[in-house]
C-alpha positions as CSV (number, residue, x, y, z in Angstrom):
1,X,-20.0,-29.7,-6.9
2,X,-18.9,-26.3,-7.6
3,X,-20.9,-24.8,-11.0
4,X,-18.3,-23.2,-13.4
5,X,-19.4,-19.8,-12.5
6,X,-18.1,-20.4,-9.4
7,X,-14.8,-21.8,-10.5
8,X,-14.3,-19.0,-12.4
9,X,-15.0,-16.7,-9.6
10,X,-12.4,-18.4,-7.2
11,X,-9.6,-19.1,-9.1
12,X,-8.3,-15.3,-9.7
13,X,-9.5,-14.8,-5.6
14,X,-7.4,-17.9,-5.1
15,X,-4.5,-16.4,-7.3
16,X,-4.3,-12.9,-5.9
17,X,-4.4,-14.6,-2.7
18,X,-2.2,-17.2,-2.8
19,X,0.8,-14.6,-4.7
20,X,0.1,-12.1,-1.4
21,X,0.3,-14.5,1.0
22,X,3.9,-15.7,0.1
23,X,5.0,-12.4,0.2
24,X,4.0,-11.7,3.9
25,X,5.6,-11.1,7.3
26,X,4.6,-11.4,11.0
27,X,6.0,-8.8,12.1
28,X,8.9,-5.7,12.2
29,X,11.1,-7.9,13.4
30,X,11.0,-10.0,10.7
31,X,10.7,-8.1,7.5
32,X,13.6,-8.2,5.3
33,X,15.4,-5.0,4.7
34,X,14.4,-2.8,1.8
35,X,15.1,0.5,0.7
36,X,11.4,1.9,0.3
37,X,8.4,1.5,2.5
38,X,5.2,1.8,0.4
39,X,2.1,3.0,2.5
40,X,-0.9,3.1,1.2
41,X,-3.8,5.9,2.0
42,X,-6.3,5.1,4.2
43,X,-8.6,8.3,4.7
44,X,-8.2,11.2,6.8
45,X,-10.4,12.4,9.6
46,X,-12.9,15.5,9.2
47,X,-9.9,17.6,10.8
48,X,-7.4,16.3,8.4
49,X,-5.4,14.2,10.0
50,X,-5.3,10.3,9.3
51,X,-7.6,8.0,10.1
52,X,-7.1,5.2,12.8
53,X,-6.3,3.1,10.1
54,X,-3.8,5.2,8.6
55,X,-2.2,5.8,11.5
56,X,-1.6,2.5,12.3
57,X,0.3,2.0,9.1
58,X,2.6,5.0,9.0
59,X,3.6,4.0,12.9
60,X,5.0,0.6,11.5
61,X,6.2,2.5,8.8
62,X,8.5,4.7,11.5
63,X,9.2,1.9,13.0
64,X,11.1,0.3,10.1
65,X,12.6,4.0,9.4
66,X,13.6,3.5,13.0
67,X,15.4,0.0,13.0
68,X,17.5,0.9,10.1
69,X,15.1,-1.7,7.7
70,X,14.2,1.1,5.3
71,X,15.7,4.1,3.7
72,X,12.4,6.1,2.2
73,X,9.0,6.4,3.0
74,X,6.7,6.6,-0.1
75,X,3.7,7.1,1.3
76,X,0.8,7.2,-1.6
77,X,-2.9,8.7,-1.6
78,X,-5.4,10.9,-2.9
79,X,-5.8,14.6,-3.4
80,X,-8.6,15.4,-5.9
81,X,-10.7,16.9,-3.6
82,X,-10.4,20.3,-1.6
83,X,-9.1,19.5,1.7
84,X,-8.6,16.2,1.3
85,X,-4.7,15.6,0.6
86,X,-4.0,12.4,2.1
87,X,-0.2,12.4,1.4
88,X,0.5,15.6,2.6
89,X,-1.2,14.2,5.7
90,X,0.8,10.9,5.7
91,X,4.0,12.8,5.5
92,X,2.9,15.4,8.4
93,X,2.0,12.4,11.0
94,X,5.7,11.1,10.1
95,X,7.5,14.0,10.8
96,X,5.5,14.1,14.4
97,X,7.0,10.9,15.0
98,X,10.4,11.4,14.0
99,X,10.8,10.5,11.3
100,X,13.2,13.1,9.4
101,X,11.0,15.1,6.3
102,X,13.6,14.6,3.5
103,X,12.9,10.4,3.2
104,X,9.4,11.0,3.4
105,X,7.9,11.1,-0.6
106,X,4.6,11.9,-1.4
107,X,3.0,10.3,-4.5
108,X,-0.7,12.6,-4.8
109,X,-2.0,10.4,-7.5
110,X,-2.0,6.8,-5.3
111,X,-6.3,6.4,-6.7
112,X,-6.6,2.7,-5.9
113,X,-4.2,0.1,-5.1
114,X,-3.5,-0.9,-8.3
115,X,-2.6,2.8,-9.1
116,X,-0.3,2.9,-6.2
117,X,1.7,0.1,-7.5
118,X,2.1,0.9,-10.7
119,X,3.2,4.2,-10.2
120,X,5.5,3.3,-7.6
121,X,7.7,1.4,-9.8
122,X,7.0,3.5,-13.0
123,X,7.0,6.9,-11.9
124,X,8.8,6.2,-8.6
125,X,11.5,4.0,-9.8
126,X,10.9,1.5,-7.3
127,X,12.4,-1.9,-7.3
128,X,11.8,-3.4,-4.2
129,X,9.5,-3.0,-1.0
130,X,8.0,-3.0,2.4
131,X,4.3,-2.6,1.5
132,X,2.3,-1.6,4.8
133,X,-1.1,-1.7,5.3
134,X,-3.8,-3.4,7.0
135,X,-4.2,-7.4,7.5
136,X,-7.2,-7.8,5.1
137,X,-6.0,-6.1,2.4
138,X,-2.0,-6.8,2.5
139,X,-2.1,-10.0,0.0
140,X,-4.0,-7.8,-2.5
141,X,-2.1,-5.3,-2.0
142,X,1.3,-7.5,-2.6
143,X,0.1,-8.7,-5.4
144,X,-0.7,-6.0,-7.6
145,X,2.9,-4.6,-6.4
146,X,4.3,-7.9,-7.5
147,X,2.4,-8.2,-10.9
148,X,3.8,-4.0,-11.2
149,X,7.0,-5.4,-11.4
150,X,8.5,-4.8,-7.8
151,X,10.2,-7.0,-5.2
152,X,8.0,-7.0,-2.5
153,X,7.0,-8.2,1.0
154,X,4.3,-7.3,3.3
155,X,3.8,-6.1,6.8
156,X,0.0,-6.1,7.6
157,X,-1.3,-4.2,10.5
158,X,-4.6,-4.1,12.7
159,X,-7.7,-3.7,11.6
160,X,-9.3,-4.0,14.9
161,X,-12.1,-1.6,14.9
162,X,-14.7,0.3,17.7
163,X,-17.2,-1.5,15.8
164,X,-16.6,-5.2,14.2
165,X,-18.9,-5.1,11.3
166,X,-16.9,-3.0,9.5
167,X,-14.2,-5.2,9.6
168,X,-16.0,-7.7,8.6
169,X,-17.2,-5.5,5.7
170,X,-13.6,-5.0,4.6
171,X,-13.0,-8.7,4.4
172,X,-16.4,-9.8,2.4
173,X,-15.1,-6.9,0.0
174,X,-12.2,-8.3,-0.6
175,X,-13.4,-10.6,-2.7
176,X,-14.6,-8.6,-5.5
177,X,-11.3,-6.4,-5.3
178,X,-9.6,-9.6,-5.8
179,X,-11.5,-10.4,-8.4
180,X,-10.4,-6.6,-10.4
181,X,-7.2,-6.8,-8.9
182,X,-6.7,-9.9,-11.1
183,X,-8.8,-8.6,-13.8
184,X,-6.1,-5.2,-14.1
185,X,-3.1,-7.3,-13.5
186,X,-4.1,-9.3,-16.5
187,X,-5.2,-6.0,-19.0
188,X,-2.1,-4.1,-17.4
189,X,-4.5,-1.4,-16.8
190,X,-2.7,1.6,-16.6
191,X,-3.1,3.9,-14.0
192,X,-5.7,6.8,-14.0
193,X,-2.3,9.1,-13.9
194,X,1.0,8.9,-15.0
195,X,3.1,11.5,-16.0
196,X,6.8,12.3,-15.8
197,X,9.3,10.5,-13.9
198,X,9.8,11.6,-9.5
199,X,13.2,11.5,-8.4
200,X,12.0,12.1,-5.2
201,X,12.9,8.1,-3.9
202,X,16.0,8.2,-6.1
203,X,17.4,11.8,-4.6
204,X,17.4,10.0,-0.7
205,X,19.0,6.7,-2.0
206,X,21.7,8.5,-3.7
207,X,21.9,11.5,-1.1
């Protein structure tokens, strides 16, 4: 039998789970239409340019620009460090594959995923959305948008990698991250940054 250390371990794994998964889609073809398409960083190569990763998410994230499923890309990251400004990035890739600049929004202060969420419906003004990123980490990544107040469904995408045991990394970790996902959805952490209000998603709806 399971002790109740371990109960209490799986239940919030089970919860942030279980909310994510109802929220996902197969595919491009099947994702409802929203306005917004959250990305989520990924890290950037030593040349500045997205990772593999990355890449794979703001490609799906054209592709939904592309069908007509989304209005605005919000694509979310981190700055802090000198040479490292993963939004800037994110937008740059999209503009190289068509995608016109004015929909694409930056948010600099996307820290974690919890962050991202949060500020994408606080700061952002964001009520519903396409959250994109890889398959492992899409029902976390639902759920803390759904507990930050947003409509949201999922499109996860590859994490196929040149060498397996990192993806197999990502997925053990996803356990703990689960576990603090849960943990901040129930404290309402707030966000490492705030600030004021970015019309930046409102301007393109309303242009």
């Amino acid at each position: 039998m399971l002790s109740g250390a371990a109960i209490a371990l799986l239940l919030p794994v089970a919860w942030v789970q279980g909310v994510g998964q109802a929220k996902v889609r197969s595919g491009p073809g099947r994702v409802p239409e929203r306005e917004v398409a959250l990305v989520l960083g990924a890290g950037l190569r030593p040349d500045g340019t997205p990772s593999t990763f990355l890449r794979r998410r703001l490609d799906a994230a054209a592709e939904l620009y592309a069908a007509g499923a989304v209005q605005v890309i919000l694509v979310s990251g981190d700055n802090r460090e000198p040479g490292h400004d993963e939004p800037t990035a994110m937008r740059n890739w999209l503009i190289d594959q068509g995608v016109p600049a004015h929909v694409v929004v930056r948010d600099f202060a996307g820290l974690d995923t919890h962050d991202t969420c949060v500020r994408a419906h606080e700061i952002f003004g964001v009520a519903g959305a396409v959250v994109i990123t890889q398959d492992y980490h899409l029902r976390r990544a639902l759920f803390s948008c759904s507990q930050a107040g947003m409509d949201v469904v999922g499109l996860g995408v590859s994490s196929s990698s040149v060498e397996p045991a990192r993806a197999i990394t990502y997925r053990v970790r996803e356990v703990p991250a689960s576990l603090k996902a849960a943990w901040d959805a129930l404290t309402e952490r707030r966000p490492v940054h705030l600030g004021p209000r970015e019309t930046g998603v409102h301007d393109v709806l309303e242009g």
